[in-house]
C-alpha positions as CSV (number, residue, x, y, z in Angstrom):
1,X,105.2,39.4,14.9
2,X,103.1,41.3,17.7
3,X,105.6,43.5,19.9
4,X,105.2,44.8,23.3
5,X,105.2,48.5,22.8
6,X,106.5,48.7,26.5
7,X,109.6,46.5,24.7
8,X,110.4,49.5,22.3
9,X,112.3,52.2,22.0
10,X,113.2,55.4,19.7
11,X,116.1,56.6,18.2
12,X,116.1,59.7,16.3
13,X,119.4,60.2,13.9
14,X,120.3,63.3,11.5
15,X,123.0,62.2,9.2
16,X,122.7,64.2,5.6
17,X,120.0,63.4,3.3
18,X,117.2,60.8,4.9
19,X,117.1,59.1,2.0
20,X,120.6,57.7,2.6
21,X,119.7,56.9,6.3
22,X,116.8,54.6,6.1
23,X,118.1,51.3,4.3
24,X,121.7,51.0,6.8
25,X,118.6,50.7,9.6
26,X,115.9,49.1,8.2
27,X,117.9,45.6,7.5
28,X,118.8,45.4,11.2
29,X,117.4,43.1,12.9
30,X,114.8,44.4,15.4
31,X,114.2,47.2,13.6
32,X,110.1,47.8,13.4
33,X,110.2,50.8,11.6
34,X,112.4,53.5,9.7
35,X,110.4,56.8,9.1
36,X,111.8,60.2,7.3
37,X,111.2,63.4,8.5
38,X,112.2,66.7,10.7
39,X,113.2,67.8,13.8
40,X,115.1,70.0,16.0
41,X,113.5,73.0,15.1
42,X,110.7,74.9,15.6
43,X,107.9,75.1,13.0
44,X,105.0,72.5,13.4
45,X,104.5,70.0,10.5
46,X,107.4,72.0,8.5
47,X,107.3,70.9,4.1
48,X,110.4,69.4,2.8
49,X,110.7,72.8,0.7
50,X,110.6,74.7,4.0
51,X,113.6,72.6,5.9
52,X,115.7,72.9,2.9
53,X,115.3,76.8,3.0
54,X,117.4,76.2,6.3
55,X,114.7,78.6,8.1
56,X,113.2,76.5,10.1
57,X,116.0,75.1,12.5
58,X,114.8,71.4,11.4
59,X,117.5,68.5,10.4
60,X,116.5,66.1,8.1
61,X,116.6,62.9,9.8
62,X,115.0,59.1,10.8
63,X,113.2,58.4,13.8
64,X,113.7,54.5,14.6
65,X,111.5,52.4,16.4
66,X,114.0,49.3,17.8
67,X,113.6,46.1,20.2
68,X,116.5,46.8,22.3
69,X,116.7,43.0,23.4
70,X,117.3,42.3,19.7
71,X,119.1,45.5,18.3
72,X,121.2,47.5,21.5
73,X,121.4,51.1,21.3
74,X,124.9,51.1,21.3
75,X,124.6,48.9,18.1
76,X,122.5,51.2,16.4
77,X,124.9,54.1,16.9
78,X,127.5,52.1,15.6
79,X,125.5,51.8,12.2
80,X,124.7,55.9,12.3
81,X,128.7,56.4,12.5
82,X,129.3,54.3,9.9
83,X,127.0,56.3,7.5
84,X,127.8,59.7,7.7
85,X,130.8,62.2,7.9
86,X,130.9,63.3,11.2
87,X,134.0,66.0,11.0
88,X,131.7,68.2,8.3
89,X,130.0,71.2,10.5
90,X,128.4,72.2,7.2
91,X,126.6,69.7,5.8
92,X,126.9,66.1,4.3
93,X,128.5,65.4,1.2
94,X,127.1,67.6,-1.9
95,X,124.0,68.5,0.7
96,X,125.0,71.8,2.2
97,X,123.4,73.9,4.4
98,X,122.1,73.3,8.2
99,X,119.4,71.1,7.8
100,X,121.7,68.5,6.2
101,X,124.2,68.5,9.6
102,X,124.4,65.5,11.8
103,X,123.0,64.9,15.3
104,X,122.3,62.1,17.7
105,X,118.7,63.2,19.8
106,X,118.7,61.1,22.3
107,X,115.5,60.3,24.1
108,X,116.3,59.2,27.7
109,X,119.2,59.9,29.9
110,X,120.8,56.4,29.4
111,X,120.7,57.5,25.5
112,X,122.4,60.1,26.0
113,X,125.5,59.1,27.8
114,X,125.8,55.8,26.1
115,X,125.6,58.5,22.3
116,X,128.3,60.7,24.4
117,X,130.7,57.7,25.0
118,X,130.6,56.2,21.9
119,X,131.7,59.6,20.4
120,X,134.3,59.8,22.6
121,X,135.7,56.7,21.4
122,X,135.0,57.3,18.0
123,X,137.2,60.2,18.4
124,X,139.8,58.4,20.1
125,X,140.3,55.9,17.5
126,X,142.5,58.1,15.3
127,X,139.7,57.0,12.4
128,X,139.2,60.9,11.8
129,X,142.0,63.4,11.3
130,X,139.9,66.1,12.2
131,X,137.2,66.9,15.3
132,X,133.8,65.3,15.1
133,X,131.3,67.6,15.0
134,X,128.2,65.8,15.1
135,X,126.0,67.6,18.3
136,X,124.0,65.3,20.9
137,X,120.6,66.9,21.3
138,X,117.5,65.8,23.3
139,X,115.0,65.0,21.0
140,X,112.4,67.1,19.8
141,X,108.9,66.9,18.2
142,X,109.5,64.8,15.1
143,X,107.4,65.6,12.2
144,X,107.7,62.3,9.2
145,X,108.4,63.8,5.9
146,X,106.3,63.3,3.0
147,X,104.9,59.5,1.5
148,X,107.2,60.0,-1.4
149,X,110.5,60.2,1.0
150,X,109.5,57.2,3.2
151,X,111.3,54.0,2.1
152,X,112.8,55.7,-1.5
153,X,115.2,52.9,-1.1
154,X,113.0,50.6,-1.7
155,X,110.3,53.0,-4.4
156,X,113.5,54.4,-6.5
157,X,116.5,51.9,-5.9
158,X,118.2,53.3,-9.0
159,X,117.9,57.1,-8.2
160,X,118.6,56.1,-4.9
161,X,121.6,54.3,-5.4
162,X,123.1,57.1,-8.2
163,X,122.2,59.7,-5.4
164,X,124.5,57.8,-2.8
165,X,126.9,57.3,-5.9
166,X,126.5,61.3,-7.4
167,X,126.8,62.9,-3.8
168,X,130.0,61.6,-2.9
169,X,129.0,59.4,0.0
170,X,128.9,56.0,-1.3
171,X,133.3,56.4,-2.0
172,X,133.6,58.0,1.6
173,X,132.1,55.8,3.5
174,X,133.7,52.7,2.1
175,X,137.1,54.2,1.7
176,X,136.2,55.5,5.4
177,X,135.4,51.8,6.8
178,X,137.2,49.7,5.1
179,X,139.0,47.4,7.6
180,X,142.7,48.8,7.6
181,X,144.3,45.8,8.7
182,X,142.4,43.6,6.3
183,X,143.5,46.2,3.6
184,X,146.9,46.3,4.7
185,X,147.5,42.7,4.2
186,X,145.7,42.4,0.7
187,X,148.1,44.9,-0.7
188,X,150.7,42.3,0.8
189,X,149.2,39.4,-1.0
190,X,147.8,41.0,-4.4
191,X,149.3,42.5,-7.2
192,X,148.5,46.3,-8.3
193,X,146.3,45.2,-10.6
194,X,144.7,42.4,-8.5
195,X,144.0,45.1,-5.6
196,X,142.7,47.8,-8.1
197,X,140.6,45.5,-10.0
198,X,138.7,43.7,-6.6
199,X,138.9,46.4,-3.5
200,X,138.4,49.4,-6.3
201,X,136.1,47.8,-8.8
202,X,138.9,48.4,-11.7
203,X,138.9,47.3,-14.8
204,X,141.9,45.7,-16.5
205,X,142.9,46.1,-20.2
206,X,141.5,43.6,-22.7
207,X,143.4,41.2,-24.5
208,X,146.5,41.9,-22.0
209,X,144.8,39.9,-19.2
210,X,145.5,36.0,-18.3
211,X,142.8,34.0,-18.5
212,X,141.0,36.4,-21.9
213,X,141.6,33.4,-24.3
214,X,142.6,30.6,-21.8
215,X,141.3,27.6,-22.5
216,X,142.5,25.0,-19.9
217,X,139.7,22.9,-17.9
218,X,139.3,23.5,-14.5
219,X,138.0,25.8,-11.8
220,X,138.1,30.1,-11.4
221,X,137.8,31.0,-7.8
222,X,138.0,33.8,-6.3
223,X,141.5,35.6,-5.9
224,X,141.1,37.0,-2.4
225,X,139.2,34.6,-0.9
226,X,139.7,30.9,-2.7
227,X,135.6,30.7,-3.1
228,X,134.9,28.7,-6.2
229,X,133.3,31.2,-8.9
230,X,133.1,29.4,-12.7
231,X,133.6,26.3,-14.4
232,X,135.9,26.3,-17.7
233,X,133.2,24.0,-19.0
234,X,130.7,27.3,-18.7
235,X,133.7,29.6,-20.7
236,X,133.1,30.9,-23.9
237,X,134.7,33.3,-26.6
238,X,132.8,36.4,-26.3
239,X,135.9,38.4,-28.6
240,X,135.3,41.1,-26.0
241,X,138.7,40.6,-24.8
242,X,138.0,39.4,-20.9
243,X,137.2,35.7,-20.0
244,X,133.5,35.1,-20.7
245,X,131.2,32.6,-18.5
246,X,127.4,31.6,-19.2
247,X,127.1,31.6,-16.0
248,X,128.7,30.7,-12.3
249,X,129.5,27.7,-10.6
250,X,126.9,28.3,-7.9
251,X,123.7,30.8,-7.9
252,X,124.9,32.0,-4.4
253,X,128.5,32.8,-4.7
254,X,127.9,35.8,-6.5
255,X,125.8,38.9,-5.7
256,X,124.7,41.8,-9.1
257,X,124.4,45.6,-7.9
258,X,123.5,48.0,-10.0
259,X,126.2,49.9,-11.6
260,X,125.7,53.6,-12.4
261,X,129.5,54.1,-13.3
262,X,130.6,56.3,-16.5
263,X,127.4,57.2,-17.6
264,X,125.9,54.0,-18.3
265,X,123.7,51.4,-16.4
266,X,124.9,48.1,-16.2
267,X,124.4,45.0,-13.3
268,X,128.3,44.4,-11.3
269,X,129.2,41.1,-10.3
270,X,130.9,40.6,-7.0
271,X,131.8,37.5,-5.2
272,X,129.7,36.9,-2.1
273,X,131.7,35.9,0.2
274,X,134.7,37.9,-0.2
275,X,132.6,40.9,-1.7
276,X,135.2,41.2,-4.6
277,X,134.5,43.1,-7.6
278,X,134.3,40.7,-10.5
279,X,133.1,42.2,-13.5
280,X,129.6,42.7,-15.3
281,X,126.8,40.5,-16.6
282,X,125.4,41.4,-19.7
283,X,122.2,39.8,-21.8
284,X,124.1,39.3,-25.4
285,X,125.6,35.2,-24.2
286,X,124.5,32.2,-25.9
287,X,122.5,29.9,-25.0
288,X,119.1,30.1,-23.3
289,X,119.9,32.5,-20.7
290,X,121.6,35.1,-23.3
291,X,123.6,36.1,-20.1
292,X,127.5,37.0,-20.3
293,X,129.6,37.1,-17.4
294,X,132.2,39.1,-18.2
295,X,135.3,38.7,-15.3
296,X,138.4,40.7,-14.9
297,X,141.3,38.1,-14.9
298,X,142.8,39.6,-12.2
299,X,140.0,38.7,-9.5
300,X,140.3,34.8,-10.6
301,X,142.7,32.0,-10.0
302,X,142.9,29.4,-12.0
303,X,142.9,25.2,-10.2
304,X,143.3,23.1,-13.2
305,X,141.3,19.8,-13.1
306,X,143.4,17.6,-11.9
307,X,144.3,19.9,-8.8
308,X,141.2,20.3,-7.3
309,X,141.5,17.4,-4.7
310,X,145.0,18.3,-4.1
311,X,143.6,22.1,-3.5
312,X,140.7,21.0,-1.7
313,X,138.1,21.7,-4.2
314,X,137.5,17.8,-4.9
315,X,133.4,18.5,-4.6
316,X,133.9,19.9,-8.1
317,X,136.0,17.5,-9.6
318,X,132.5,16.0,-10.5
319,X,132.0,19.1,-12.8
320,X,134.8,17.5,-15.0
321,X,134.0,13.4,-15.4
322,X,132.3,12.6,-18.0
């Protein structure tokens, strides 16, 4: 789509490695482009090797070019907040050292107040025991980093995601984030085990689990959400001691991520709506998809056939006449 440059903006963010910075923006809408690179020092066209010497006064950080009608300013600091640490005055996660700090450059007046209120509110919120830390600068010369840094996301999605993983800031920001009152109640409703095994992406023991060797027909949904996940008909004993499906009851109700988790690399399952951890898929299954769906018990509920209309599931009672 052709843009009016006059209807564009810049923001300029330093939150930690850019790596981690580019993919929270770049799926915004309104976003034209996400680049990489270094500012806030004072050497021209610095090399990656010289910012992390910490000699050059540079952050590593993303310079976004935004439709404000679209995608606010204010909105776009609400995403930087969300993706870094902003009480840590040395660094980001397992990044240490100056050029990894955080910063807001703003890059107009109404930047800068609307960057200096939304800290102050941040701050306010009791979210963070501790100050914030994270400077408001005017924005400086921006040189982009090298080809290889732009998009990694997208070039290495599996370094990338065991980075976010290894460094510690995939666990902060979504133990950070989550939505306390929303978390609150779901240790109301669930079990121990139901909690650990969706909201922490546990795994429960196998062959002490309910529905490992169940064989009853009817519908699994989700147990947070009620969102209708497998069909018994699509169950099958895998003997690996967790119920087993060939597959789910609709494409779109589940969503695979890959898992970098105890040294191996497998594909998660969560549910989509809900975002629940599920289990694993896994290409040993019969049939002609060799795929195994391999569920904890404690993120399903079980709605036995002749429920569903009572439950309000009658759209897959269908699943079940024969």
């Amino acid at each position: 789509m052709d843009q009016n440059p006059q209807q564009t903006e810049l923001a300029t963010f330093a939150g930690g490695c850019f790596w981690c910075m580019v993919k929270p923006f770049d799926e915004q809408p309104g976003i034209l482009k996400v680049l990489s690179g270094y500012t806030g020092g004072d050497l021209p066209n610095p090399t990656y090797e010289q910012v992390c010497s910490d000699t050059t006064g540079h952050y590593e950080a993303v310079q976004i070019t935004f439709d404000p009608a679209v995608f606010p300013y204010e909105r776009l600091l609400q995403v930087f907040w969300q993706q870094i640490d902003p009480t840590d005055e040395g660094g980001q996660f397992a990044d240490r050292g100056h050029s990894y700090s955080t910063a807001i450059f703003y890059h107009s007046e109404e930047q800068k107040l609307a960057a200096e209120r939304s800290k102050q509110e941040l701050g306010a919120s009791g979210r963070f025991q501790r100050p914030l830390v994270t400077e408001i600068l005017p924005a400086k010369p921006f040189y982009p980093a090298e080809d290889y840094h732009q998009g990694y996301y997208k070039k290495n999605p599996i370094r990338y995601q065991a980075y976010s993983i290894g460094s510690g800031r995939a666990a902060f920001l979504k133990k950070q984030w989550k939505d306390h009152g929303k978390d609150q109640d779901l240790k109301k409703r669930l079990t121990p085990i139901q909690y650990e095994v969706t909201q922490n992406s546990g795994t429960e023991p196998p062959f002490r689990n309910e529905f490992w060797d169940h064989k009853e027909e009817g519908l699994y949904v989700d147990i947070v959400s009620g969102e209708p996940l497998f069909s018994s008909l699509d169950k099958f004993d895998s003997s690996c001691g967790w119920p087993s499906f060939t597959k789910p009851v609709e494409e779109s109700q589940v969503t695979e991520h890959v898992d970098m988790t105890h040294n191996m690399i497998r594909t998660e399952v969560r549910s989509s709506e809900a975002d629940s951890h599920l289990g694993h898929v896994f290409e040993d299954g019969p049939g002609p998809s060799r795929l195994r769906y391999c569920i904890n018990s404690a993120a399903l509920r079980f709605i036995p056939k002749d429920k569903l209309e009572e439950e309000g599931y009658e759209y897959y009672s269908r699943l079940f006449t024969k």
